[in-house]
C-alpha positions in Angstrom: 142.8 58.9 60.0 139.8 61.3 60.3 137.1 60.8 62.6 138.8 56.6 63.4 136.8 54.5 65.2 137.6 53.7 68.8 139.4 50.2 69.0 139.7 48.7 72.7 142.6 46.4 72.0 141.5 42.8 74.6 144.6 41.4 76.1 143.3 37.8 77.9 146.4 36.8 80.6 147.0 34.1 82.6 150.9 34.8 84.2 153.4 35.5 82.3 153.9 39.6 83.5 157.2 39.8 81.5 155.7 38.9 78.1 152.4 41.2 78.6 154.6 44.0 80.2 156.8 43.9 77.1 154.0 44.2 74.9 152.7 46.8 76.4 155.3 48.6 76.1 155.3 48.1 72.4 151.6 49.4 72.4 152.7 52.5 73.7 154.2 53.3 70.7 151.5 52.7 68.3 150.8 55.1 65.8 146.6 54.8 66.4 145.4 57.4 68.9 141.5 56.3 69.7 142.4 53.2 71.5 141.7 51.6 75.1 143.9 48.6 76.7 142.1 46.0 78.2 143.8 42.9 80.3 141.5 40.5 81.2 143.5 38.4 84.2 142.2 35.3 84.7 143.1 34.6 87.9 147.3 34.6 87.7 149.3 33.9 90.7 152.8 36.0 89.7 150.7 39.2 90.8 149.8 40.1 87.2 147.2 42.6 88.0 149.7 44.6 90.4 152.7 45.0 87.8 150.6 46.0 85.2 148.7 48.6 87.6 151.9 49.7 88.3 153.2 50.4 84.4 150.0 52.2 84.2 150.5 54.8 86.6 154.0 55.4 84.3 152.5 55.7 81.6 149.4 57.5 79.9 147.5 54.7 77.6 143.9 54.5 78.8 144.3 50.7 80.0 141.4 49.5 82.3 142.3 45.6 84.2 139.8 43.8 85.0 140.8 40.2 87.5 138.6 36.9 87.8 138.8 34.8 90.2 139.2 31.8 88.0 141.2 30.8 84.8 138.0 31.7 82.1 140.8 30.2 79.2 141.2 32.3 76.3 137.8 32.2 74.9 136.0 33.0 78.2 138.7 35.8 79.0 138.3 37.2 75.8 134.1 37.6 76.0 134.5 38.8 79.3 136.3 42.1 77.7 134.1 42.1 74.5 131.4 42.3 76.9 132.8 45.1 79.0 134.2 46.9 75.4 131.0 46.4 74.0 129.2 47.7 76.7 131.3 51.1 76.5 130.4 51.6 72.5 134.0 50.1 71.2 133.7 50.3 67.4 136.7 47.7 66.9 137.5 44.6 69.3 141.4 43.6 68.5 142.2 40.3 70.2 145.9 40.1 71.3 147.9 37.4 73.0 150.0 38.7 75.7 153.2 37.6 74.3 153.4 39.3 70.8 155.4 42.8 70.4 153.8 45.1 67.7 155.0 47.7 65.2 153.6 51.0 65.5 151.5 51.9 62.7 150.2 48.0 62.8 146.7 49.0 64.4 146.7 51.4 61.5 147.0 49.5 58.5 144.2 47.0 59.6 141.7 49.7 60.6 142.1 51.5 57.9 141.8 48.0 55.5 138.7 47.4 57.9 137.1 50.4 57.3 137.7 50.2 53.5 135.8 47.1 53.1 132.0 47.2 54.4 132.3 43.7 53.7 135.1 42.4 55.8 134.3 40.8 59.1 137.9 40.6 60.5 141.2 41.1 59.6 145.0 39.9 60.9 148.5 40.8 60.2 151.6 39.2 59.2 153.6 37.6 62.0 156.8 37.5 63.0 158.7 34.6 65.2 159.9 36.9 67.7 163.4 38.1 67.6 164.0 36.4 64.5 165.3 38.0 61.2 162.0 38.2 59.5 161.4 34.1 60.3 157.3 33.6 59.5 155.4 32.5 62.6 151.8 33.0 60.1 151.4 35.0 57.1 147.9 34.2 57.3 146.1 31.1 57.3 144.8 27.9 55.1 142.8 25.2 56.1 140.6 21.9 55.0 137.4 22.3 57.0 136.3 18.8 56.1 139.2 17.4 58.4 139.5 20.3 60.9 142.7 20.9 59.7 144.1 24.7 59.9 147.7 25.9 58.7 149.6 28.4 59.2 151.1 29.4 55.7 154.9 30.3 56.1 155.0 29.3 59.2 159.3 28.8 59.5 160.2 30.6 56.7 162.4 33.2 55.9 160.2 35.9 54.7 161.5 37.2 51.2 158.0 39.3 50.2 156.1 35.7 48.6 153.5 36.5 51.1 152.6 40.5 50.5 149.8 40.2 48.7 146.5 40.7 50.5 144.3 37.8 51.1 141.3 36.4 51.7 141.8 33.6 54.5 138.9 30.8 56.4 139.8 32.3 59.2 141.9 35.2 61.5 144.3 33.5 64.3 143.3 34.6 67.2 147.0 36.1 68.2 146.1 39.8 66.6 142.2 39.4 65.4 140.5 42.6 64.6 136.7 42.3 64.5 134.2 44.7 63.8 132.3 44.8 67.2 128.8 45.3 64.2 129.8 41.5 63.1 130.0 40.1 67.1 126.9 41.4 67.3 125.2 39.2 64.4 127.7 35.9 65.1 127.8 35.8 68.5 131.2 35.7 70.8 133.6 33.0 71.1 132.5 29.8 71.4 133.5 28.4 75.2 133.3 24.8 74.1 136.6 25.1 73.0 138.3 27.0 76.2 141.4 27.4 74.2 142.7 26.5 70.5 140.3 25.8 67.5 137.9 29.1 68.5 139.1 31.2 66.1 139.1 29.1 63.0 135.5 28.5 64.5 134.8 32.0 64.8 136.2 32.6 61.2 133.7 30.0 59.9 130.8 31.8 61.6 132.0 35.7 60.1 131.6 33.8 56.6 128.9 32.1 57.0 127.6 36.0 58.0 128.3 37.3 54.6 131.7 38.2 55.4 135.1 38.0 54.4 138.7 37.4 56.7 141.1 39.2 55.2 145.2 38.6 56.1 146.9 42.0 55.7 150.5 41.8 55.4 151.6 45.2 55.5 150.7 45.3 59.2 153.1 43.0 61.3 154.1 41.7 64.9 156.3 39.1 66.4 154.9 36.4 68.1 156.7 34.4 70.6 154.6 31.3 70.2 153.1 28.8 73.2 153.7 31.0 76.1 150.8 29.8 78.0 150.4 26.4 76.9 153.9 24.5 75.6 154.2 23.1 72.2 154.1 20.0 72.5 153.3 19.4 76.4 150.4 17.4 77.7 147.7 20.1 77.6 148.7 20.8 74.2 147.9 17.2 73.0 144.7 17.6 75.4 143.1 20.4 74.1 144.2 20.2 70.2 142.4 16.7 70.1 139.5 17.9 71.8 138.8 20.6 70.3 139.4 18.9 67.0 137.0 16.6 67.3 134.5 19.4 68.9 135.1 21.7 65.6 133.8 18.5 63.3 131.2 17.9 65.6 130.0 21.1 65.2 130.9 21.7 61.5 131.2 19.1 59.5 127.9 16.8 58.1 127.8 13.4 59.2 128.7 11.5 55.5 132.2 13.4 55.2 132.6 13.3 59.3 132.7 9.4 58.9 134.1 8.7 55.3 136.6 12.1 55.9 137.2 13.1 59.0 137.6 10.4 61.5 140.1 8.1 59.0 142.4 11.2 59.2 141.8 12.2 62.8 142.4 8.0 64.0 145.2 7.7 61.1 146.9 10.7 61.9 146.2 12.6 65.1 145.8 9.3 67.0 147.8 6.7 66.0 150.6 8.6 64.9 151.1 10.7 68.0 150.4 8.0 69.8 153.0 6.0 68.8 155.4 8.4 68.9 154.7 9.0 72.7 154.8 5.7 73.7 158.2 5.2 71.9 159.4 8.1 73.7 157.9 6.6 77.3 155.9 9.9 77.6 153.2 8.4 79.1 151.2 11.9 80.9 151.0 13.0 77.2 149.6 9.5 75.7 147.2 10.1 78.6 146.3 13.4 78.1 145.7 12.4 74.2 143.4 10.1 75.4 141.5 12.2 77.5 141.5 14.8 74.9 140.1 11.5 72.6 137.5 10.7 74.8 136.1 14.6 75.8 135.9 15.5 72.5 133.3 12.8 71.4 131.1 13.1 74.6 131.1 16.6 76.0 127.9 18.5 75.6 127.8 21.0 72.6 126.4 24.4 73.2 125.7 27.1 71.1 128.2 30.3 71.5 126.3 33.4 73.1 124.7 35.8 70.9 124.2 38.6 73.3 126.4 40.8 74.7 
């Protein structure tokens, strides 16, 4: 690509040094030369910033870490680096969880998609469960903003080419998100409300509401090993996706379709049906953490996400 813009790829870590080491090893390889690595370490305690120090005197890639003293979560990781990117005249922001492994020319296909498309805010590729024979962890994303209710399409299924058709989605998951730094600049940066979960389909909202599209680009892929940092299914899993839930229709959807739409799924659904399902089970830290998640999300304080850089 001729004159390509500089991309400073934004890897937010909280532990976990084998998963980000093995990804960065697979960055290494990519095919896209203007680039700059930036691991945000918010505050680990397996000596993160050390390894990775240490894989970068072995290796050549311009990677910068920067270590807070305190777990920011993934939103406040990831603005701390858009802030430091943006601040060096980054052209592209890519947002990349620590445990995926990419394919070379990945970077490649979604700049040059990016660049292609004046009017396209962010873009994602196909993902991969990792070390799986072409299982689907997302080939891009659905969702029914009314209920705050986001899907991953494929997700568990063999991939035989149904999803290789470019398309326009609500929203890029926040595992491999590149954004125009241009669009940050008029939307603002992840919202913090949300710590982690729920910011990107918020963020995706917000690029459209712009006057831009999401687009899911198939033809660039990575694996994706999925709930590294917070477990499927643990406590602060059930925590934070009720939360923030509730904190996306707070901030999204009106009041009529909130009362008539929203809360008889969220009670019938994510409530009472988890809920009974925990209690059955006698997992009482989760039924609590529900709860907690329950009662946060209907009182904490909204703010608005920060619009400078």
């Amino acid at each position: 690509m001729i004159d390509a813009p500089l991309v400073t790829i934004i890897i937010p870590i909280h532990n976990g040094i084998l998963d980000t080491l093995e990804c960065l090893d697979s960055l290494k390889l990519l095919e896209y030369a203007n680039l700059r690595l930036l691991v945000v370490d918010n505050g680990s305690s397996d000596n993160s910033a050390e390894a990775i120090s240490s894989w970068r005197q072995k290796n050549t890639m311009a990677l910068t870490v920067i270590t807070v003293s305190q777990n920011l979560g993934f939103t406040g990781g990831c603005n701390f680096g858009i802030r430091h990117a943006q601040g060096l005249g980054t052209e592209y922001i890519l947002l990349l969880n620590n445990d995926t492994v990419v394919t070379p020319d990945f970077l490649s296909v979604l700049v040059e998609v990016s660049e292609n498309n004046d009017d396209v805010g962010a873009v994602g590729p196909k993902i991969f469960q990792f070390n799986t024979d072409r299982i689907i962890d997302s080939a891009g994303v659905s969702a029914i903003t009314t209920l705050g209710q986001p899907f991953l399409r494929g997700h568990g299924l063999p991939d035989r080419g149904q999803f290789d058709e470019q398309t326009e989605v609500p929203y890029v998951t926040g595992c491999a998100l590149l954004i125009k730094s241009t669009v940050i600049d008029q939307i603002g940066l992840l919202d913090t409300d949300y710590v982690s979960y729920f910011e990107d389909f918020d963020w995706g909202l917000r690029i459209i509401q712009s006057g831009y599209r999401c687009l899911y680009v198939p033809h660039a892929v990575i694996e994706h090993k999925g709930s590294q940092t917070t477990q499927f299914e643990s406590p602060t899993y059930y925590y934070f996706h009720t939360r923030n839930r509730i904190i996306f229709a707070r901030k999204h959807v009106s009041w009529i379709p909130f009362l008539f739409a929203f809360l008889p799924y969220f009670v019938l659904y994510r409530y009472v049906r988890p809920a009974a399902k925990l209690l059955f089970h006698l997992r009482f830290q989760h039924f609590r953490t529900l709860n907690i998640g329950c009662m946060e999300g209907l009182t904490v304080r909204l703010t608005k996400p920060e619009t400078q850089t």
